[in-house]
C-alpha positions in Angstrom: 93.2 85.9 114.7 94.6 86.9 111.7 92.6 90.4 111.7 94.3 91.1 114.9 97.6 89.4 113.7 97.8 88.8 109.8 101.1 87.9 110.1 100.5 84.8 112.0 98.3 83.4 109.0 99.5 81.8 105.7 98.0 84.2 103.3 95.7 86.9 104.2 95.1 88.0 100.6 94.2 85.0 99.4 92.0 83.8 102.1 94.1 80.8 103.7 94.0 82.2 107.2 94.2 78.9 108.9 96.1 76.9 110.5 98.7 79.5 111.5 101.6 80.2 109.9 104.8 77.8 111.5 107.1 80.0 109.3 107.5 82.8 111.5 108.3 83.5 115.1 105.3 85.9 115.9 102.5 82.6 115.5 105.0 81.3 118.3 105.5 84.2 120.6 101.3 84.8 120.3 101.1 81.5 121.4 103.4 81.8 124.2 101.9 84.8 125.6 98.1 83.2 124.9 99.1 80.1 127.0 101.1 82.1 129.8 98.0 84.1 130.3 95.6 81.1 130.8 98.1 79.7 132.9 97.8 82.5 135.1 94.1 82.2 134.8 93.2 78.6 135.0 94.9 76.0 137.7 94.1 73.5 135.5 97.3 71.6 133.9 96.0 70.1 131.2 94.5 71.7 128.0 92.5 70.4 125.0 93.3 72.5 122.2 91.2 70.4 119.3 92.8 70.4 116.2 92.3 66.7 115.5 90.9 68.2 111.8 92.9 70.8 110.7 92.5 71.9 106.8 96.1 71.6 106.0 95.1 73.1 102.4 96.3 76.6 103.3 99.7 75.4 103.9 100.4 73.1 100.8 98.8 76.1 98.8 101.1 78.9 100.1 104.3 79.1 99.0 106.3 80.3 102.1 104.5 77.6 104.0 105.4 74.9 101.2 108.8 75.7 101.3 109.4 75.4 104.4 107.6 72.2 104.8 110.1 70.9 102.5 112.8 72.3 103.7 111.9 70.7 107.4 111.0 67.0 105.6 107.5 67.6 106.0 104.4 67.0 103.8 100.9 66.6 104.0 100.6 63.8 105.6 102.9 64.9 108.2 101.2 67.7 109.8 
């Protein structure tokens, strides 16, 4: 993903390229268009999209990320 779309992840140049960024619009509209396309694909309502042990390290390490966290009443232990 974040070859294809670096702005989606946290922080390319430092190597935290997962989970996606929640900071910007384009992780969002990616996501939109992703999930509209297997709509069209699959008949299937339901989807299992994991995530049940995501590495929130990237975001608490980011700064961008961080902020916004706290500016949304989140933390770690939220996510």
């Amino acid at each position: 993903w974040c070859d294809g779309y670096p702005e989606i992840c946290p922080d390319v140049a430092n190597s935290c390229l997962e989970p996606l960024n929640p900071t910007t619009s384009a992780t969002f509209d990616l996501i939109e268009g992703l999930f509209a396309d297997l709509n069209d694909i699959f008949p299937e309502t339901l989807m299992h999209l994991g995530g049940d042990e995501v590495n929130t390290a990237c975001w608490t390490n980011t700064k961008e990320v961080a902020d916004w966290m706290a500016d949304n009443d989140m933390d770690e232990s939220s996510t």
